[in-house]
Backbone as CSV, one residue per row, in Angstrom:
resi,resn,N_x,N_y,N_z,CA_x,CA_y,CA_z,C_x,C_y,C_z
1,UNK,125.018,113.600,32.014,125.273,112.870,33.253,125.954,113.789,34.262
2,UNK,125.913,113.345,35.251,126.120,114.268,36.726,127.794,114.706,36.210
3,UNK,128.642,114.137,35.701,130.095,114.141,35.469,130.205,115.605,34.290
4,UNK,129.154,115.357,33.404,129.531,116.137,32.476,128.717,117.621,32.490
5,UNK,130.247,118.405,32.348,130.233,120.079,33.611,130.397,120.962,32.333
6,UNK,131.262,120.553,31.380,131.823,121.192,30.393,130.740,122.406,29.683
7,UNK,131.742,123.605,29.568,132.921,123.757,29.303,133.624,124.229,30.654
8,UNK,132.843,124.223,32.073,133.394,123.684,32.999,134.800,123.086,33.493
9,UNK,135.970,123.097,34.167,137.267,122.306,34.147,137.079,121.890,35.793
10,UNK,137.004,120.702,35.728,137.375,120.000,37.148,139.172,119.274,36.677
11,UNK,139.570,119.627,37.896,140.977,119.359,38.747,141.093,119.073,39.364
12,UNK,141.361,117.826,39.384,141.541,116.620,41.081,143.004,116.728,41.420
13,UNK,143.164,117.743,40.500,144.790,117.300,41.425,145.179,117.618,42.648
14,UNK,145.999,116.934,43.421,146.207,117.314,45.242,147.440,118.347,45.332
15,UNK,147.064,119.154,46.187,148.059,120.412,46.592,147.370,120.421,48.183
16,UNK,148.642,120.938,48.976,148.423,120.896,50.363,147.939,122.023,50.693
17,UNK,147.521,122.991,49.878,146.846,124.283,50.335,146.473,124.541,51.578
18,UNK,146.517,125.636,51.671,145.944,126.476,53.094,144.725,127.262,52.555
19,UNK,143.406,127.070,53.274,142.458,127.600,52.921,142.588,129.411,52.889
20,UNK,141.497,130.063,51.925,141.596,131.205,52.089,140.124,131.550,52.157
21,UNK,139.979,133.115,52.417,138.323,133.481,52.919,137.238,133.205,52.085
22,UNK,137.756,132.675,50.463,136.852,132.776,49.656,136.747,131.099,48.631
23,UNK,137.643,130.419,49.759,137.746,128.920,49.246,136.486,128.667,49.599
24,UNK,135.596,127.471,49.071,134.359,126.838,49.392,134.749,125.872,50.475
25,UNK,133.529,125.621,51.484,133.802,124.566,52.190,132.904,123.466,51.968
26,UNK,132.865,121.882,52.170,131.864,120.897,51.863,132.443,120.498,53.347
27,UNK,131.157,120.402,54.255,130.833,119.785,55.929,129.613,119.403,55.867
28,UNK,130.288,117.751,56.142,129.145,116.577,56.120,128.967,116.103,57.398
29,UNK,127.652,115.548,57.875,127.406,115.335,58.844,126.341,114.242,58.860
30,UNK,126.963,112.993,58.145,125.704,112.305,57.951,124.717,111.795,58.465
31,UNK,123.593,111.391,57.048,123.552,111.924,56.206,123.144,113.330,55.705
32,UNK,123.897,114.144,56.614,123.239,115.199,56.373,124.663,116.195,55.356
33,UNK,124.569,117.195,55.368,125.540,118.424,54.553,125.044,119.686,54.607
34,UNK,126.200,121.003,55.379,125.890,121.857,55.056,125.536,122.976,53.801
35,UNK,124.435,123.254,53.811,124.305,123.978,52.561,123.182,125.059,52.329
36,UNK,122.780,125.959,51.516,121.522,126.646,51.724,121.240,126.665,50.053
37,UNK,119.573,126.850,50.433,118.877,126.163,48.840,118.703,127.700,48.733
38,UNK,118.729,127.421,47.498,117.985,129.042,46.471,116.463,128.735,45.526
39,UNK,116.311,129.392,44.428,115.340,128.669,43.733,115.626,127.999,42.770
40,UNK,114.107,126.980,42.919,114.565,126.055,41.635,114.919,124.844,42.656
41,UNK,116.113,124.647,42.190,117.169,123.495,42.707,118.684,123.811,42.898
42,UNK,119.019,125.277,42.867,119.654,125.790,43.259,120.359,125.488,44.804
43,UNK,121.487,125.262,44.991,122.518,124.741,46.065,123.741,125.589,46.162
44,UNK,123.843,126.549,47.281,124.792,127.035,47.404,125.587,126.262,49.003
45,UNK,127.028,126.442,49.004,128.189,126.127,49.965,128.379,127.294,50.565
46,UNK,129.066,127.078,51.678,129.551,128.110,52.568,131.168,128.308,51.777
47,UNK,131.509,129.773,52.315,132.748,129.525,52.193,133.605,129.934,53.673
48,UNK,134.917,129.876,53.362,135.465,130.123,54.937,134.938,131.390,55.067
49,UNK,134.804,132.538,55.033,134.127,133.579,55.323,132.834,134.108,56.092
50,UNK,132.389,132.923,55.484,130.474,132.336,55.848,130.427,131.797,57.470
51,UNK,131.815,131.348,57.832,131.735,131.053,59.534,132.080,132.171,60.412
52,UNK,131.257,131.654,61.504,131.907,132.719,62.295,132.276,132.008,63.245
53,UNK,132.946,130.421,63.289,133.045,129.803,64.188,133.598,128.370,63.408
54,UNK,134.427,127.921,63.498,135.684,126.692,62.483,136.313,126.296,62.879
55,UNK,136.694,125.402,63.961,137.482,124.864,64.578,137.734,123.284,64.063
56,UNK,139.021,122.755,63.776,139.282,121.325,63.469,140.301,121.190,61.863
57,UNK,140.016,120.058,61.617,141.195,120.039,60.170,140.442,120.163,59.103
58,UNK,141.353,120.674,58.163,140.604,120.877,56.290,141.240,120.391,55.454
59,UNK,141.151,120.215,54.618,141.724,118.915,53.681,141.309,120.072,52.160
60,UNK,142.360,120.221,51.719,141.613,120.687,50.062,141.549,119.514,49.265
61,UNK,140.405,119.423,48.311,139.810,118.469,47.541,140.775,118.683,46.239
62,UNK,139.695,119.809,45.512,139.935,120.135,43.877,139.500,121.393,43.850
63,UNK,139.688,121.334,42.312,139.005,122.766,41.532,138.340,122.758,40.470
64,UNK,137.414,123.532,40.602,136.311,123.609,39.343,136.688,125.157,38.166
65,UNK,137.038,125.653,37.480,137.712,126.469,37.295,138.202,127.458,37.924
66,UNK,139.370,126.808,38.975,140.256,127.569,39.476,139.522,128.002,40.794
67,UNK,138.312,127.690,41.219,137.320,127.731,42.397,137.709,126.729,43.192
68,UNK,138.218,126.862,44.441,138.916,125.649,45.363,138.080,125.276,46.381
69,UNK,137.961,124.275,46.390,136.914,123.351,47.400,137.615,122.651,48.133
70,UNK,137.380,122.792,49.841,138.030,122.051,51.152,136.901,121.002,51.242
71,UNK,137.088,120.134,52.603,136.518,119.269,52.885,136.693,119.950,54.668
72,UNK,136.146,119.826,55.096,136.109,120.552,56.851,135.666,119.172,57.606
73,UNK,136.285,118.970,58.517,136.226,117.944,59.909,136.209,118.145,60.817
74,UNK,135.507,119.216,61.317,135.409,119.877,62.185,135.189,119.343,63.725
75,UNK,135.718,120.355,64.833,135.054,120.044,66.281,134.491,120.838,66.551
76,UNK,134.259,121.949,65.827,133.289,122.729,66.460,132.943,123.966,65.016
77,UNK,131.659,124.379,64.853,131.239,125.105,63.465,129.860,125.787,63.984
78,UNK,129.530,127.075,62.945,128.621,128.269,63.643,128.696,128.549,61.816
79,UNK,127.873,128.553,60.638,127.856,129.318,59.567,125.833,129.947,59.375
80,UNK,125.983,131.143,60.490,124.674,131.562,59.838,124.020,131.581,58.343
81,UNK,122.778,131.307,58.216,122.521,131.322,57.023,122.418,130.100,56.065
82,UNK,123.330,129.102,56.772,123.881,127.428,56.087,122.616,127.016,57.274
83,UNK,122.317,125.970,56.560,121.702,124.811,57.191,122.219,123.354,56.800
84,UNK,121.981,122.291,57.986,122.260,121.032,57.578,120.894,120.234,56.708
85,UNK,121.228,120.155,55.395,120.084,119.677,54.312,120.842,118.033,54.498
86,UNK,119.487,117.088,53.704,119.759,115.426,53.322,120.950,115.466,51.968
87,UNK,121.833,114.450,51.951,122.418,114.793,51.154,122.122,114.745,49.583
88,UNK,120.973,113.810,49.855,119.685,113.572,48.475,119.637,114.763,47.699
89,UNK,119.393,115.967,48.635,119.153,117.415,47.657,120.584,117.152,46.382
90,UNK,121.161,116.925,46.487,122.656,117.347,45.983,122.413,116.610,44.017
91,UNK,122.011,115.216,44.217,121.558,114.887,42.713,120.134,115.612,42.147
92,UNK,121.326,116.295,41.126,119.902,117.262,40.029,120.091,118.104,40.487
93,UNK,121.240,118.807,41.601,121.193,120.542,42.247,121.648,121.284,41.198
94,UNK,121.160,122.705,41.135,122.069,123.966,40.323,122.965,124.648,40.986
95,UNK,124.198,125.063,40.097,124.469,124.546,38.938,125.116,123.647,38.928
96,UNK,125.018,122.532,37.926,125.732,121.115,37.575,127.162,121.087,37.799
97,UNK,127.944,121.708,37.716,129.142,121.790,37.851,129.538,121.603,39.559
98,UNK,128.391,122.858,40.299,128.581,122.467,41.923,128.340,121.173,42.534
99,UNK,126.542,120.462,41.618,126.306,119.156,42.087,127.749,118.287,42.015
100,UNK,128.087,118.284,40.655,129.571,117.320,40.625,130.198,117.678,41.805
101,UNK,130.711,118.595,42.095,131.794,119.182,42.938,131.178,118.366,44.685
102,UNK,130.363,118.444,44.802,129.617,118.008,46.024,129.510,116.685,46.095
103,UNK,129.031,115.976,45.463,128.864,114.452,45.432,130.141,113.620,45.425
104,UNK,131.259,114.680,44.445,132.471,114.215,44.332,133.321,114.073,45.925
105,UNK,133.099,115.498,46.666,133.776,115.945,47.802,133.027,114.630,48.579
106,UNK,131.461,114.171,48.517,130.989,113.172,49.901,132.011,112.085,49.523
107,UNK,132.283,111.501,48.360,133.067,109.935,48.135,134.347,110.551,49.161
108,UNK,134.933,111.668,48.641,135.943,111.977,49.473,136.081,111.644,51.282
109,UNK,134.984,112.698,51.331,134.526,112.440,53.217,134.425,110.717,53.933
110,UNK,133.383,110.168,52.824,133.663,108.744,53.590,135.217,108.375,53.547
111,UNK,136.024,108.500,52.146,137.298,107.423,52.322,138.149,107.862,53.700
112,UNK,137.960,109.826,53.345,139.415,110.108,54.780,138.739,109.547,56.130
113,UNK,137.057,109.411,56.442,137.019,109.295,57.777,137.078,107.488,58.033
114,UNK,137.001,106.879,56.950,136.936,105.437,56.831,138.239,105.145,56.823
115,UNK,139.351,105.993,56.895,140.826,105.353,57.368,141.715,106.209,58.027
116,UNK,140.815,106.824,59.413,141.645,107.497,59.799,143.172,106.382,59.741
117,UNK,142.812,105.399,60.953,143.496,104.258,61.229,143.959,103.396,60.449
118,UNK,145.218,102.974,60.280,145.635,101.587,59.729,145.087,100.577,59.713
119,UNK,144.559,99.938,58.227,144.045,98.817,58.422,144.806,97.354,58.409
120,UNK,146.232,97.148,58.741,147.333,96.438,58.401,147.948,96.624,60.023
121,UNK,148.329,98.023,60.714,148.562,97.364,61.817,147.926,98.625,62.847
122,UNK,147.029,98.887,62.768,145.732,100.092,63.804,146.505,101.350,64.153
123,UNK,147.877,102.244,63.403,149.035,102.993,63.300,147.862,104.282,63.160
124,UNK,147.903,105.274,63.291,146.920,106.338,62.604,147.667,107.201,61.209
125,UNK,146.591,107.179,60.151,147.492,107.229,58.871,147.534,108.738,58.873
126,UNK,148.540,109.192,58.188,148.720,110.370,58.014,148.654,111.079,56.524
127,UNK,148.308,112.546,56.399,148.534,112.427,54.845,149.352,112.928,54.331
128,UNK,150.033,112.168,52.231,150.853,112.444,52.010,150.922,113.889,51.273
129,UNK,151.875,114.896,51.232,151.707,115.690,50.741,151.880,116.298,49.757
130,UNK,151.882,115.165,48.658,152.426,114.889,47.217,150.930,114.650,46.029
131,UNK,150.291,114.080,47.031,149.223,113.150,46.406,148.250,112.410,47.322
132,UNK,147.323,112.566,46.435,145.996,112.007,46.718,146.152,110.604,47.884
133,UNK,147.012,111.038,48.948,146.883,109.358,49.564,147.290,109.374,51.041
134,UNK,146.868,108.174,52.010,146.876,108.356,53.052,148.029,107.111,53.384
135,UNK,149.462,107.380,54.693,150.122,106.573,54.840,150.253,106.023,55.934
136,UNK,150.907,104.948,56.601,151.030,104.693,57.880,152.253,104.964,58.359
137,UNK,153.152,105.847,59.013,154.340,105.872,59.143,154.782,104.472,60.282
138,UNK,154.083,104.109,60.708,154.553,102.581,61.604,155.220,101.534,60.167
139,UNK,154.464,101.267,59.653,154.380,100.343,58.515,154.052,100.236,57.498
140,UNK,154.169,101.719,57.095,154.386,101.995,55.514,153.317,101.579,54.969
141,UNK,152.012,101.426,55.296,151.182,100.717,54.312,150.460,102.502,53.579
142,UNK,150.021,102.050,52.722,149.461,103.420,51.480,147.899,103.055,51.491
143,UNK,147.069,104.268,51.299,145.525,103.904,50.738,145.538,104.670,50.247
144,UNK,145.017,104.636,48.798,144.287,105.824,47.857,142.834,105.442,47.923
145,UNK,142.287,106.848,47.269,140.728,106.669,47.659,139.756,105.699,46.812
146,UNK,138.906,105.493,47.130,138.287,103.674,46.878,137.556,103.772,45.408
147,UNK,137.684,103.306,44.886,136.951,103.445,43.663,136.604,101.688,43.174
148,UNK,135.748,101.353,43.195,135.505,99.806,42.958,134.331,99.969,40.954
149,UNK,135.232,99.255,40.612,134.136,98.775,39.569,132.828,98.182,39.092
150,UNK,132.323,98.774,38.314,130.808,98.217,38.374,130.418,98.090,37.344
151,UNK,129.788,97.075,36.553,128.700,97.220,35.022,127.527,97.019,35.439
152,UNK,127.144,98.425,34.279,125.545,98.336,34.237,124.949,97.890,32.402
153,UNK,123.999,97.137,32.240,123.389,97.279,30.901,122.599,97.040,30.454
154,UNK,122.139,97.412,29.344,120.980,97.385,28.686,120.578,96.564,28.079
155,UNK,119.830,95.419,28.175,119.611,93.414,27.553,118.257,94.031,26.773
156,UNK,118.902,93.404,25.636,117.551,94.342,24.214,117.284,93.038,23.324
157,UNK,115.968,92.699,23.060,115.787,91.879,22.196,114.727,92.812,20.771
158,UNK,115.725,92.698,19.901,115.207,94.141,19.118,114.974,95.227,19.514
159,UNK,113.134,95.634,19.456,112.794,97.151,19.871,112.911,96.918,20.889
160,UNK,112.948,96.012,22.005,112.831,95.830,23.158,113.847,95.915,24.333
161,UNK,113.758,96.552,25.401,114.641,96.689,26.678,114.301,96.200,27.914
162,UNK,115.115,95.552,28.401,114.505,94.949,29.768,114.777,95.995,30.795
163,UNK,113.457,96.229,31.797,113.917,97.350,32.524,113.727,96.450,34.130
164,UNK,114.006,96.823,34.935,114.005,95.819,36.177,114.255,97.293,37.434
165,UNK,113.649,96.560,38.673,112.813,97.189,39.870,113.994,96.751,41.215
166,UNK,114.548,97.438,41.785,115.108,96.663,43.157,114.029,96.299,43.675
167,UNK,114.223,95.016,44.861,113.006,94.611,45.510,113.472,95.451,46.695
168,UNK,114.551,96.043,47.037,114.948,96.558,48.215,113.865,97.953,48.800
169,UNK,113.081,98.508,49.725,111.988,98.915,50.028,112.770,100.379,50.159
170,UNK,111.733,101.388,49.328,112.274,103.131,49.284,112.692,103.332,48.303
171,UNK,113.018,102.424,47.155,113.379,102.789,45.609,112.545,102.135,44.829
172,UNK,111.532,102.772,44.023,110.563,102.256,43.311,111.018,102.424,41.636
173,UNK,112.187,102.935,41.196,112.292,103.912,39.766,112.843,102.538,39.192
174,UNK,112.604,102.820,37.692,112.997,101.231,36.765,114.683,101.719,36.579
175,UNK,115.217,100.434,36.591,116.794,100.528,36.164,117.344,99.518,35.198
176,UNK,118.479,99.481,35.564,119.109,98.650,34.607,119.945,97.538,35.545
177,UNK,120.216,96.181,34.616,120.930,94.882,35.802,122.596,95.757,35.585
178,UNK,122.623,95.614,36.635,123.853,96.002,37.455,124.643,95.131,38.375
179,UNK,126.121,95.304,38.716,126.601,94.986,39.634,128.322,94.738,39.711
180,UNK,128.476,94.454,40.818,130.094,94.882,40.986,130.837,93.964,40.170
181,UNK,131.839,94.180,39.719,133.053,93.216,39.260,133.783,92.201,40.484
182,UNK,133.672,91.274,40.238,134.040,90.172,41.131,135.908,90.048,41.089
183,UNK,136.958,89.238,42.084,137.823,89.468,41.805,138.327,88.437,40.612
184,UNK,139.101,89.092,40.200,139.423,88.128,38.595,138.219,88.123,37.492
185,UNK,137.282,88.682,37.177,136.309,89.135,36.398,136.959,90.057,35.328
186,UNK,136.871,89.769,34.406,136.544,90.984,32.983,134.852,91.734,33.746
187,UNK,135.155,92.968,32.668,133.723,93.181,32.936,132.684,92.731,32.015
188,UNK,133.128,91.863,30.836,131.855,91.223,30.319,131.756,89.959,30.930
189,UNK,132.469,89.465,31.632,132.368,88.416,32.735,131.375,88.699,33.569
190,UNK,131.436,89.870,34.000,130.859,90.357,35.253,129.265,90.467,34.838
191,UNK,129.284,91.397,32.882,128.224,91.187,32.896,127.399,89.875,32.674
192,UNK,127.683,89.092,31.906,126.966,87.422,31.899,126.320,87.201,33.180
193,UNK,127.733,87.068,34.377,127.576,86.628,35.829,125.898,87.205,36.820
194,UNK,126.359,88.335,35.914,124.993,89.137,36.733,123.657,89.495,36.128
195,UNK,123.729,89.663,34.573,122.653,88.888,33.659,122.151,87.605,34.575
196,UNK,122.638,86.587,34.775,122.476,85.052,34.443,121.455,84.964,36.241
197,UNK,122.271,86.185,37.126,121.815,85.787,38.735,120.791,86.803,38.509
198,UNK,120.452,87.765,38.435,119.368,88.584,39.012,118.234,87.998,37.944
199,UNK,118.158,88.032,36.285,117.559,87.872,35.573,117.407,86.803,34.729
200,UNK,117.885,85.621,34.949,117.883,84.188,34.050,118.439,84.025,32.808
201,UNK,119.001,85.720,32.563,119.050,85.234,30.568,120.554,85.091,30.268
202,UNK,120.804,84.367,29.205,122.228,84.489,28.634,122.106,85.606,27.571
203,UNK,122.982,86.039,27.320,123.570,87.288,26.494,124.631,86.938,25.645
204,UNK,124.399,87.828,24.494,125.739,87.383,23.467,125.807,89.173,22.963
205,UNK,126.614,89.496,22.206,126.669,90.777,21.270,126.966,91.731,22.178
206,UNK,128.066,91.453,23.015,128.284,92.411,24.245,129.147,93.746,23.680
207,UNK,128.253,95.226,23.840,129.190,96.170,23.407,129.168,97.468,24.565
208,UNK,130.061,97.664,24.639,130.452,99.052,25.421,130.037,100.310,24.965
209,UNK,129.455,100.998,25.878,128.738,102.157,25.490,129.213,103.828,26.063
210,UNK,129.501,103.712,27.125,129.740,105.032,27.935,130.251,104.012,29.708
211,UNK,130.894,105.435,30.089,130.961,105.239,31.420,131.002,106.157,32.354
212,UNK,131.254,106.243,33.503,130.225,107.373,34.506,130.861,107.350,36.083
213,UNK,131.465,107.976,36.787,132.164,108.040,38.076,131.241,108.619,38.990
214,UNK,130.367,107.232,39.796,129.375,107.506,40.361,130.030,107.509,41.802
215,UNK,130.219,108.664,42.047,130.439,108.683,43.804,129.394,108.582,44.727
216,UNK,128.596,108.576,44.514,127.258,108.498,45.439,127.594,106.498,46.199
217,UNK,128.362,106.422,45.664,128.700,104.528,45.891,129.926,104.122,45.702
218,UNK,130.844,105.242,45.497,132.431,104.911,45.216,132.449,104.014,44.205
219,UNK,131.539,104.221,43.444,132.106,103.091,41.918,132.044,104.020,40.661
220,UNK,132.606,103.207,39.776,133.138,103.984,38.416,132.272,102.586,37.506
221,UNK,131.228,102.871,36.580,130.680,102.545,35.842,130.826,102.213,34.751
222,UNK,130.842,100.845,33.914,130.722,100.809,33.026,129.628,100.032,32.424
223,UNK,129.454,101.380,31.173,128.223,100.885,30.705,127.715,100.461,29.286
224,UNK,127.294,99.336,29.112,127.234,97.891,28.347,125.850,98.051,27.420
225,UNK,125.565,97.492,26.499,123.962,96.884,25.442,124.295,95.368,25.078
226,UNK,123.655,94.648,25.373,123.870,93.206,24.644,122.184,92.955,24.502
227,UNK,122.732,91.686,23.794,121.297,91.192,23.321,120.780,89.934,23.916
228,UNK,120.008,89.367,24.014,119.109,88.452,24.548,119.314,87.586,23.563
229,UNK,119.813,86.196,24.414,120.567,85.228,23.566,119.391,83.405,24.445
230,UNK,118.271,83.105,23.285,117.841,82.156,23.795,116.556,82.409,24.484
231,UNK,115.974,82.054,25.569,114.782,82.408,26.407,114.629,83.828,26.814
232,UNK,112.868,84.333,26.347,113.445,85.250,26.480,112.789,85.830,27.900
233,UNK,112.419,84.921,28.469,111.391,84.908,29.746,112.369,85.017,31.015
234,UNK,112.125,86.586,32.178,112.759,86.624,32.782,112.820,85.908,34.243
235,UNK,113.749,85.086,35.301,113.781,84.218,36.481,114.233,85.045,37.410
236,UNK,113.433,85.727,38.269,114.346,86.385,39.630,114.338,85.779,40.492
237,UNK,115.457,85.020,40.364,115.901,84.324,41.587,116.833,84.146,42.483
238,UNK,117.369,85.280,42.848,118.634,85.713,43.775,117.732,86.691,44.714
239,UNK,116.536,87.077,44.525,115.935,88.247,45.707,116.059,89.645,45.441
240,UNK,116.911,89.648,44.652,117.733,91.239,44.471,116.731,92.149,43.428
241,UNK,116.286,91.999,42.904,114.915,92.241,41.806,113.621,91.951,41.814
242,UNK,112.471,93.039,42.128,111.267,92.359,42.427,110.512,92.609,41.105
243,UNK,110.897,93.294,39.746,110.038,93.088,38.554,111.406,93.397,37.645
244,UNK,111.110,92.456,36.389,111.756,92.947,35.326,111.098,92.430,33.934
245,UNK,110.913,93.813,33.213,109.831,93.555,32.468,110.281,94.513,30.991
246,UNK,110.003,93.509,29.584,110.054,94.288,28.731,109.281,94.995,28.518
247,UNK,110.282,96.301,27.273,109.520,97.495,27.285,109.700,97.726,25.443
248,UNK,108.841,98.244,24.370,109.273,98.963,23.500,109.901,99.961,23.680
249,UNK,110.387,100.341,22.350,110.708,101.941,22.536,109.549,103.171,22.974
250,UNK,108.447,102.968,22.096,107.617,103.462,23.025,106.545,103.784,23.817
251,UNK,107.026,102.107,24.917,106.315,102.412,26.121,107.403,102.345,27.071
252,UNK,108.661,102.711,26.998,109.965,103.101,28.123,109.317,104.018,29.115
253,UNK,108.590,103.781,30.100,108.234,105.039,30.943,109.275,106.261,31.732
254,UNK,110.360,105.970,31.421,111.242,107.060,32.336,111.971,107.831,31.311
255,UNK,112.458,108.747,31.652,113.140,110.075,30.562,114.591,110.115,31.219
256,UNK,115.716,110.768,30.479,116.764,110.743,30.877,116.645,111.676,32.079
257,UNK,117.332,111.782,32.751,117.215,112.739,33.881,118.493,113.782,34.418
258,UNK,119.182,114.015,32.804,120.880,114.488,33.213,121.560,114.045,34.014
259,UNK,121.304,113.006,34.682,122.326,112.432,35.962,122.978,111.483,35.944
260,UNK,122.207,110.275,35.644,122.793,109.115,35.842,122.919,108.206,34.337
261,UNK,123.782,107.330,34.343,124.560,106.489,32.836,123.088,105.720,32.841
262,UNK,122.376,105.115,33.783,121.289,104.639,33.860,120.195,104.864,32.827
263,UNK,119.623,106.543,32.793,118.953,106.868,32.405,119.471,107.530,31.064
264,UNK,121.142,107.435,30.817,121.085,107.754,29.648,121.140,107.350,28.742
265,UNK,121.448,105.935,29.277,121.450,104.199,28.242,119.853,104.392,27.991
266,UNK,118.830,104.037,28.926,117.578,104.069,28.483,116.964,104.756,27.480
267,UNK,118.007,106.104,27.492,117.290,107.259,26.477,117.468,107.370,25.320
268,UNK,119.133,106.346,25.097,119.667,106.537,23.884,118.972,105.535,23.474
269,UNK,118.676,104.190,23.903,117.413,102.946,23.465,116.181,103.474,23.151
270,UNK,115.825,104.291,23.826,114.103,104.499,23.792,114.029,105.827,22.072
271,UNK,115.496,106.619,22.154,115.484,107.659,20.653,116.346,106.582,19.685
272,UNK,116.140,105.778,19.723,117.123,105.139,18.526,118.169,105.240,18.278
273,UNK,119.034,105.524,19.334,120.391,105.929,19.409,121.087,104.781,19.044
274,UNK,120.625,103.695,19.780,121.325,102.305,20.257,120.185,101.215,19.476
């Protein structure tokens, strides 16, 4: 999965650093990001060095072994050689360790530009220089960066897996029922709740499997197998799903794809893992 870098070391920890010529930079411009492709799927970053032109604030993120990555907000930028790519290139880029580092830095970019301002009394927040967090000196209010919960899982009646389609138009790939944790929800609450709306079925034999810090959506994943409890005929009737259809093990049409908890639940179902 996109998370796992190892023997790789990511370090989120916050330090107020001052950039140096050979720190990496991540400058987003959505949806776009500076970056230049190599072969393959190869993704390289600029670093401060790489400009010849940087004007505005930088924020250091983290570190990937001991390799320090800014975030740039620039008013004004010139890095020959960089181009602004979709930020799409970035899932499945080489090497895995940078994809993390990149996808990780965009969750970043939305939260700081999504508060410059106070959302309690419109104060402009400032940051703290201790830790990961943004404050209001008017009225003290705090934001750390957003991370919302989510279950995804795998509804198996024996050899069988239910695989299901967004009806939403531009994503055609099979997935798994998903969805956010509601407030006051467990997450096997959450999963029943969302079993029961996208797909009609009740579920029993609820077990926990893996989980996955998907920044591409600011959520942190958890990921579930239960079994098909009763009918086993699926009802889409919330809109949110335009096919969901069982599968054996093997006729699963999709392969894991190193990225996502999605495809690695499917894979461990489809090899007999699960």
């Amino acid at each position: 999965m996109v998370q796992d870098i190892a023997p790789h070391r990511f370090d989120n920890r916050y330090f107020p650093y001052t950039p140096s010529p050979e720190d990496t930079v991540f400058l987003f411009s959505p949806p776009h990001m500076l970056a230049k492709e190599g072969e393959g799927r190869a993704l390289a970053f600029p670093r401060f060095r790489d400009f010849t032109r940087l004007s505005g604030e930088t924020v250091y993120l983290f570190a990937v072994d001991g390799r320090r990555f800014f975030l740039a907000l620039p008013e004004d930028w010139e890095a020959p050689g960089f181009t602004l790519l979709h930020t799409g290139c970035i899932r499945g880029a080489e090497p895995p360790e940078i994809s993390f580092a990149a996808v990780t830095a965009m969750q970043l970019y939305r939260w700081y530009t999504a508060n410059r301002f106070c959302g309690r009394c419109g104060g402009r927040m400032e940051k703290d220089t201790k830790e990961r967090m943004l404050f209001c000196p008017a009225c003290k209010n705090t934001v750390y960066p957003k991370i919302s919960p989510c279950i995804i899982t795998g509804i198996t009646d024996g050899d069988r897996i239910l695989l299901t389609k967004y009806a939403r138009s531009g994503y055609s790939h099979y997935a798994l029922v998903a969805g956010f944790c509601e407030i006051g929800e467990s997450f096997e609450e959450t999963l029943r709740r969302e079993v029961a709306e996208e797909v009609g079925l009740t579920v029993a034999n609820i077990r926990y499997w893996a989980s996955q810090p998907w920044s591409f959506s600011d959520t942190l994943l958890a990921g579930f197998f239960c079994d098909v409890k009763g009918s086993r005929t699926p009802v889409l009737a919330d809109g949110e799903l335009k096919e969901a259809t069982w599968f054996s093990r093997d006729e699963i049409p999709v392969r894991d794809d190193g990225v996502s908890l999605t495809r690695a639940m499917i894979e461990a179902f489809r090899t007999g893992k699960v």
